[in-house]
N, C-alpha and C positions, 0 to 999 in steps of 0.2 A: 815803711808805710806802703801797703797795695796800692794804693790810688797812683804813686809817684812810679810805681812799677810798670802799671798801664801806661803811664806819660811816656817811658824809656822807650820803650817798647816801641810805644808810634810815633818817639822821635827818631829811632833808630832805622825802622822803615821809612819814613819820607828823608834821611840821609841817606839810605841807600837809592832812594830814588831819583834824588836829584845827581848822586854819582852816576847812574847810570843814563840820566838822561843829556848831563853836561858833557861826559867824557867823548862822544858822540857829534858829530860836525849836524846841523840842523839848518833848516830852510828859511827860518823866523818869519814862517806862518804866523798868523792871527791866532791858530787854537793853541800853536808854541808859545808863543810868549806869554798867551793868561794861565796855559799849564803851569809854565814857571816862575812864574809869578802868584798863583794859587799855592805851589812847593814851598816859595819863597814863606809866603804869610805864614801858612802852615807850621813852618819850622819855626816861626816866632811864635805863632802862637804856643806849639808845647812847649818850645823854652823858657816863655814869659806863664806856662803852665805850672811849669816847676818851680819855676822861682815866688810864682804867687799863693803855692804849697809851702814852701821853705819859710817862706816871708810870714806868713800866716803862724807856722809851726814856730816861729822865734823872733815874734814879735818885739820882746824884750830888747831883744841889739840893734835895734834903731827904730828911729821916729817912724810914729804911727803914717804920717803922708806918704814913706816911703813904700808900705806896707800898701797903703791904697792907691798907689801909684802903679804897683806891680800889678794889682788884682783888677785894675780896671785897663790896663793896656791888655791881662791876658783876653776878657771880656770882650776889648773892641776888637782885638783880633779875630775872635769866633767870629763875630757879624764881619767881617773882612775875608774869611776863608770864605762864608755863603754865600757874601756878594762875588767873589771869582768864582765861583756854579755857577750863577746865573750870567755872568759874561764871559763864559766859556760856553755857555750852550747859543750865546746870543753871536758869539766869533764865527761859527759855521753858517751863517747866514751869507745866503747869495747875493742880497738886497745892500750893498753897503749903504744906503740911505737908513733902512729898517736897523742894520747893526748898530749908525750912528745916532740913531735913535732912542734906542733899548739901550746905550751904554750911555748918552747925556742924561735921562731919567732916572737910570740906575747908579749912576754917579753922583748924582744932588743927594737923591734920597741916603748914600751911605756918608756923604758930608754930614747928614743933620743927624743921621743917626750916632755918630761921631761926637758932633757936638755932645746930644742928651746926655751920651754914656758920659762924657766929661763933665759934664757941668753937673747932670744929677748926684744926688750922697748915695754912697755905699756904706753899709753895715759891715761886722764882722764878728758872728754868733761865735760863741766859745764854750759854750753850756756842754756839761757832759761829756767832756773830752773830744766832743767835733768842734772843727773849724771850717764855714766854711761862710763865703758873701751872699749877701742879700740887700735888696731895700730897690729903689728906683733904678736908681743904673743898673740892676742885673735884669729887673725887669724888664726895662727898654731893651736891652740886651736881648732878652728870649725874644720878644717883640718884631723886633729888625732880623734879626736870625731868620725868626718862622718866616715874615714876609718873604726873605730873598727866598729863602728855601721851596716856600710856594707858588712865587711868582717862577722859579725856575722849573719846576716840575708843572704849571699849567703852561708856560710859555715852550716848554718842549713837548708837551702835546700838540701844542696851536702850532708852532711850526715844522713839525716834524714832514711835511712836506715840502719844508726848504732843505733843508739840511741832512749831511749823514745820519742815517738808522743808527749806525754804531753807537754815534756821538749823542745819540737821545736815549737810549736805553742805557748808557754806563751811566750817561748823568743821571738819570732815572735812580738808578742804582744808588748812586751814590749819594742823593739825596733823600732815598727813602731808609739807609742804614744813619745818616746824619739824623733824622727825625726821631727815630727808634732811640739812639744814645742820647738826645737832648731830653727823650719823655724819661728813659730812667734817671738821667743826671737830676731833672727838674722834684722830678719825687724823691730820690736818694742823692739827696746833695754830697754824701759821701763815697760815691761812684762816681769821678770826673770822665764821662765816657766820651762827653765829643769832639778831642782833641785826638784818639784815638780811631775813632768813627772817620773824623778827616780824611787819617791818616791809611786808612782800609779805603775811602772812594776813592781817592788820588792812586793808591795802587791799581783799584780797580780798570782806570782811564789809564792807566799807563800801560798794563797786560791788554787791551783791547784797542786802544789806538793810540796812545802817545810814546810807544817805545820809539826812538829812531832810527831801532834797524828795522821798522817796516817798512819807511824811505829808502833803504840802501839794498840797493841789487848785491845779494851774498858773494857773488863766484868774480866784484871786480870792487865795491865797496862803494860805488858811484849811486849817485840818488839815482832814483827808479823811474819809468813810464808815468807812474801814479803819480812820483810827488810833482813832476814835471806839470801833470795839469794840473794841482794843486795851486804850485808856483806862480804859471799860468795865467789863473783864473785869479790869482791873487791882486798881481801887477796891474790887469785890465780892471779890475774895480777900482782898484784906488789911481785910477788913470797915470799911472809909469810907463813911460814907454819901455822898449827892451827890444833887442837884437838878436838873432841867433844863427847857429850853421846844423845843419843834421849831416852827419857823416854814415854816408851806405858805406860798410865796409868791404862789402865780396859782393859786388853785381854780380850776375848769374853765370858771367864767363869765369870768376875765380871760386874753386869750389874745396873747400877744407875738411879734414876731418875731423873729428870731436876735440880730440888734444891739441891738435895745429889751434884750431879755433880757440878755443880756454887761452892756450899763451899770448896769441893776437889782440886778442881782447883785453889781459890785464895787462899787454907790455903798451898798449895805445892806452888806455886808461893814464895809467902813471905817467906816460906822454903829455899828455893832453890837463893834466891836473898841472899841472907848469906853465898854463898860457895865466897870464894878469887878468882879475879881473871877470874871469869867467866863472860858473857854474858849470858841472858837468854832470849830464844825464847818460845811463843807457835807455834808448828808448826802447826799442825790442830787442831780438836776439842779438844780429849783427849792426846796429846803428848806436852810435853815441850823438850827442845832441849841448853841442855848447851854448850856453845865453848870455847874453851879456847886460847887465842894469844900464851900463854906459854905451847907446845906440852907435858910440863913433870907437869905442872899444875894437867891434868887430873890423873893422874895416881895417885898423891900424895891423891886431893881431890875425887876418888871416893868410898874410903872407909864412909866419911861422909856423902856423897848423898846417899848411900846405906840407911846410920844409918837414915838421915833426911827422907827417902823415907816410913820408918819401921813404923815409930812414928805412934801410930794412932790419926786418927781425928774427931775430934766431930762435927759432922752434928745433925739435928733437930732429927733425929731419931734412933740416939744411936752414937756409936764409930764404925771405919769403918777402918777397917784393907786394906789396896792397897798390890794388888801382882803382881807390874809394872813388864816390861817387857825393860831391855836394849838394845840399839846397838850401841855398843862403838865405835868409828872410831879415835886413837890414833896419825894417820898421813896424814895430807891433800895430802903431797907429794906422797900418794899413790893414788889419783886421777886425772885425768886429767883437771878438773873443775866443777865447781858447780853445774850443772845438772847432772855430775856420781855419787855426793856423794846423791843426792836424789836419782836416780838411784841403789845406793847399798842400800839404807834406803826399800826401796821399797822394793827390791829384800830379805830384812829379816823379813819384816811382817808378812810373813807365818815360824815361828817358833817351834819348838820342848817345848811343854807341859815340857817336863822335866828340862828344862831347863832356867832363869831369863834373860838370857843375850847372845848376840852376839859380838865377838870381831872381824873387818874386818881388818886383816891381810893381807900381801901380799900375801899367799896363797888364801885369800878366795875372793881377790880381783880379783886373776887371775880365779880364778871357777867362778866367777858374773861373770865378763865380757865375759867368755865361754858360761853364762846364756843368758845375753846380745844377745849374737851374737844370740845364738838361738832364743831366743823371738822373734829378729826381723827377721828370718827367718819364723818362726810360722804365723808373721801375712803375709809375703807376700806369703807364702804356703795356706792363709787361704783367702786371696783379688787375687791371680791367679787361686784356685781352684786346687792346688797339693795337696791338703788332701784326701788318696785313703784308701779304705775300703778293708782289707785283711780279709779271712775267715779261721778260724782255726774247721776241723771237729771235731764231738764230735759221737764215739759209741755207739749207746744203745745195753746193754747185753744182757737184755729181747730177742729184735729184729733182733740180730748181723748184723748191718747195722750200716752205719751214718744216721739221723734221725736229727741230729741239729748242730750248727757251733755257735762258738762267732765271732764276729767282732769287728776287730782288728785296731785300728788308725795306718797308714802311713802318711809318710810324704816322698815324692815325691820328691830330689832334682832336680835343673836344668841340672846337668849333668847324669839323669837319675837313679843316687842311690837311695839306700832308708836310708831314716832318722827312727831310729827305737822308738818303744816310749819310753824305758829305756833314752833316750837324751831328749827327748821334753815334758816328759808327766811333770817329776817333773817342768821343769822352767817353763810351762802353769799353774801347780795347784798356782803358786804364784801370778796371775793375774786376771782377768774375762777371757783369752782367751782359757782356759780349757772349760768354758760354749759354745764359739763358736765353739769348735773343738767337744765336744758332740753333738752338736746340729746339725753340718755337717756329724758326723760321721751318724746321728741315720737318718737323711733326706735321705740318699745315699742308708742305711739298707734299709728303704721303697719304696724307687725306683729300688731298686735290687729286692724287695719284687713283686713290682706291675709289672715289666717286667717278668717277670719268672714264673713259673706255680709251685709252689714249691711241691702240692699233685703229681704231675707229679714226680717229679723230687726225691720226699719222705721226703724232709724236715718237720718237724712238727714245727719248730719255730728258731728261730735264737735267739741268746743272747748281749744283747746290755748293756755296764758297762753306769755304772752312776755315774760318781765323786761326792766326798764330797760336792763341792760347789752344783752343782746342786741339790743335794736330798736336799742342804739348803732354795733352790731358791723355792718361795709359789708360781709363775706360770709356773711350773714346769711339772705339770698335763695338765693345759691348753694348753701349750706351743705342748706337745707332743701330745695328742689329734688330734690337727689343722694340724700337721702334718701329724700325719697317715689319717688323714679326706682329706686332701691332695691328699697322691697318693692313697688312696682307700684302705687301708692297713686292712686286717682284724686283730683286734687286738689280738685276739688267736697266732697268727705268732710273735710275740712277748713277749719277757722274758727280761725285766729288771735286772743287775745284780748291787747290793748294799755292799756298803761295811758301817763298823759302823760308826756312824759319832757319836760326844763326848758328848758336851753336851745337857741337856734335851730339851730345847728351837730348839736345830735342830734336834733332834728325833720327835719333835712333828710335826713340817715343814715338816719332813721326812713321816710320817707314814700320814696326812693329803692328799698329795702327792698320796702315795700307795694307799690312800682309794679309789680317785680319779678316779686311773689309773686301778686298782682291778675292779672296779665298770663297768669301758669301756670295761675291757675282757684281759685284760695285767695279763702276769703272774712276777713272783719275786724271783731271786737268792740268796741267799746268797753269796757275791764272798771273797777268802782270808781269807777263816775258815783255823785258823791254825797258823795265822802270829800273831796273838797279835792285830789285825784290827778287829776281827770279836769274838765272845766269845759266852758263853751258852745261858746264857740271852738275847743274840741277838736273840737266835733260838729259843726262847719261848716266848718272845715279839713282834717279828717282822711278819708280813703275808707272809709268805715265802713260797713257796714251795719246793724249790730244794735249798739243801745245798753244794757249790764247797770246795772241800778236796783243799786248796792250793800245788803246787809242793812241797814246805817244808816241807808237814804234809804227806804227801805220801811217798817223800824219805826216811822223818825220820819212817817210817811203818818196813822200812828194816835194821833198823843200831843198833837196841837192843830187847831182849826178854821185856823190860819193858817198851819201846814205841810201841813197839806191841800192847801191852796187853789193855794199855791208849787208844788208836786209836779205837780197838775190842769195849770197850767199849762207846767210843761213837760210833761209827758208830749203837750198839743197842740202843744206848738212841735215836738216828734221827728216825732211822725206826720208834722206836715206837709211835715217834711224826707224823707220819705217812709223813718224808718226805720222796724225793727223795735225792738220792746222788751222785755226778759226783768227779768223783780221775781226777785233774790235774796231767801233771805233769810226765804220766807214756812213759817208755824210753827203757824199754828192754822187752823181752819176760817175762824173768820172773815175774818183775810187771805186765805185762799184765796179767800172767796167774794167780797170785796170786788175782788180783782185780777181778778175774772171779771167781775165786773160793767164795773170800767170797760175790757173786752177788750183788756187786754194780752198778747201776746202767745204771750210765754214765762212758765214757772214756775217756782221752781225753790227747792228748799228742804226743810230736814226734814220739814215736813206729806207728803211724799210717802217722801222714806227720807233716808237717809244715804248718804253716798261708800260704794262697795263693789267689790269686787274685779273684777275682768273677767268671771270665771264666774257670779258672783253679778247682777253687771249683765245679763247676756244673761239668765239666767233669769227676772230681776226684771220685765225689758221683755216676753220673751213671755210672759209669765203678766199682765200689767196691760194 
């Protein structure tokens, strides 16, 4: 019989579907389980397809009830398949009140439709060599069918601004080839198409979003970035708590090649798939991300991740010691959902050397989210253009005049204050928007540069800082070049200020950089000698001309006979490197009078004023 051929057919693809979908470790997501549970029905339905073909065809070998027993289960299963469309389309919902909504109403309603089909009679025409049912219960059958079918295809238009695109147009799909097979089944009762029809949209959903290797990162077999916030955003609606650790594998001092890397990654994989209890994520390239359902899990298991992290591993080119880097996040409940807790992941990628590990605490939840706020004041400070250049004067002893200024990033609030950079500089260095705020600050320098007549005015140069990131960035040189070619800047009027950046691979970036900019007419500070940022070696490797005494190394000049003495001499070891030298920093007469005594160079300090605006600074300098 053809009809029973069709039935094989799309039983035999929703068995290969469900093989492929079970064989497979999955997340038991909300759209998982109504997937396979849609698979599930499905496959009853064409079994109880063919048997209520059979049953029909050979009615003689057993009681008639038996016969309407089979053709009305295959029946309620159709309305069974249609109602998991519509609550699968209703699982991606982000609303879990609206999900549990749309599934307590869609639930009753396929109770009563349950009932009908049971309670109402079915027929079973035989005329002319067809066989096939009719009377009320197939009726209620098409009935309930069409409803879910409709209410799924208008309910995934209405929210198709909650939920995945994907997830609305397969179902789309797969409800409008269901429609198509019920209108011919309905007029050629001898064509049973929509068990087949099922059987084509369940493939459909599964080549488009239910396969679960789109969960699983290929090159280590670990769920992926994606399903991670999937996961996520799962646990926080249905209020679960959950634990986790994100492991950096190679901070920026340990650097791999492609295949070192590949083995690392899948010998800590299969590592790490060994802790109890956990889930494991790669979250990007080099980070894996364990969670735990069990909040005291992690705590118990992170001494063993520690131990499994230590082991070394054997790559093609010897044993390879990892010096990860954690950030432990102990309590979901301290987040508001899934995009704060990458939000806080983010917020500790810029980490302390000194240190293997971050624990985000409700203290340091309430500092991020203070980060937070600022970040996103930073960027609309930096897309409405309230990032204002403040100039702080600087002494020459030689000349006892002002003679040069640094320029100082503000931040402009809307009610007129100012945002000082002790708030905004450190949450900028944890993102790229430190690069834009240099790169605003230093355009502004040169447009203050190219309006103003500064030999007029006696300025010899202005000093402009240069974040870490930046001196790492390789068009760097270029970047700043185009600028000052820009407003016409002569590049003499310009002093770069540098502080040390750690490893060699960015001193080399760095001093490439400086070649660059040395080469154009740009000169180069040393900034924050004093702090533990800046050291000897810096002053004797780097192109440097002018080395700045930090405020701390100036204060501390005055607080003992033997930080005196330390200071004295370096300050002759610079000179005889024949630099220049500028004391931050200085606040009373007496500093002042003492940095004059031992002729240092530069001044610079509230004893003379404070950072002040660009009109203020000109005035300030011709009138002193």
């Amino acid at each position: 019989m053809a009809e029973i051929g069709i039935q094989y057919c799309g039983l035999a693809l929703i068995i290969l579907l469900m093989y492929f979908s079970y064989r497979r470790k999955n997340l038991g997501l909300h759209s998982d389980r109504t997937y396979h549970f849609a698979l599930v029905s499905a496959n009853i339905c064409l079994l109880s397809d063919v048997l209520s073909i059979q049953a029909l065809a050979h009615m003689d070998l057993w009681p008639m009830f038996v016969t309407k027993f089979v053709c009305k289960l295959y029946i309620n299963m159709l309305v069974f398949v249609a109602f998991f469309g519509f609550s699968y389309i209703a699982s991606d919902l982000l609303h879990r009140k609206m999900r549990k909504n749309a599934g307590m109403i869609s639930g009753l309603i396929m109770v009563v439709a349950t009932l009908v089909i049971w309670i109402s009679p079915i027929y079973i025409h035989t005329e002319n060599g067809d066989l096939y049912t009719y009377g009320p219960s197939v009726t209620a059958t098409y009935i309930f069918a069409v409803f879910f079918v409709i209410s799924t295809i208008v309910f995934a238009i209405a929210t198709a601004k909650y939920v995945n695109s994907r997830r609305t147009v397969s179902t789309l799909a797969w409800m409008i080839i269901w429609l198509v097979a019920a209108g011919i089944q309905f007029f050629n009762n001898s064509l049973p198409m929509v068990g087949f029809a099922t059987a084509l949209g369940l493939t459909i959903l599964f080549a488009d979003l239910e396969n679960p290797e789109t969960n699983l990162d290929r090159e280590t077999g670990t769920f992926t970035a994606h399903a991670l916030m999937a996961f996520m955003n799962q646990q926080f609606e249905e209020d679960r708590p959950f634990a986790g650790v994100n492991i950096v594998l190679n901070p920026e001092e340990q650097i791999f090649d492609r295949r070192q890397m590949r083995t690392i990654l899948i010998t800590i994989a299969r590592r790490l798939e060994t802790i109890p209890g956990s889930i494991l994520f790669r979250n990007v390239a080099s980070e894996y991300a364990l969670v735990f359902k069990d909040k005291n899990a992690l705590e118990a298991q992170f001494p063993n991740i520690r131990s499994l992290m230590e082991q070394p591993i054997e790559t093609d080119d010897g044993e390879v010691e990892l010096r990860p880097y954690y950030i432990i996040f102990p309590d979901s409940t301290l987040a508001a959902g899934a995009e704060e807790v990458f939000a806080f992941h983010s917020f500790f990628m810029q980490h302390d050397p000194e240190l293997d590990y971050r624990i985000i605490d409700a203290e340091e939840v309430k500092r991020i989210r203070e980060g937070l706020r600022i970040k996103a004041e930073i960027s609309e400070a930096l897309r409405e253009d309230r990032v204002e250049v403040f100039y702080h004067p600087i002494f020459s002893v030689d000349q006892q005049r002002f003679t040069s200024a640094e320029a100082l990033a503000r931040i402009r609030n809307r009610d007129g204050s100012l945002m000082m950079p002790g708030a905004f500089i450190p949450v900028a260095e944890t993102s790229d928007q430190i690069l834009h705020i240099g790169q605003r600050v230093f355009a502004k320098v040169c447009e203050f540069l190219a309006n103003h007549d500064m030999e007029k005015v006696g300025i010899e140069y202005v000093e402009v800082n240069l974040s870490v990131q930046q001196c790492q960035r390789k068009t760097l040189a270029e970047e700043y070049i185009a600028i000052m070619e820009q407003y016409h800047v002569d590049p003499s009027y310009i002093n770069l200020e540098i502080t040390e950046s750690g490893s060699v691979r960015q001193r080399k970036t760095l001093i490439a950089n400086m070649k660059a900019l040395i080469d154009y007419g740009v000169r180069f500070s040393l900034d924050d000698f004093g702090t533990g940022e800046s050291n000897l070696d810096y002053i004797m490797n780097m192109p440097v001309d002018i080395v700045k005494f930090d405020r701390t190394l100036t204060q501390a000049y005055f607080s003992s006979e033997r930080t005196k003495y330390v200071i004295d001499t370096i300050i002759e070891m610079i000179r005889g490197l024949d630099l220049e030298i500028v004391s931050e920093g200085v606040e009373t007469q007496e500093q002042y009078h003492t940095m004059m005594e031992k002729e240092i160079d530069y001044i610079q300090g509230y004893f003379f004023a404070k950072p002040m605006p660009a009109d203020e600074f000109l005035f300030f300098v011709q009138s002193h």
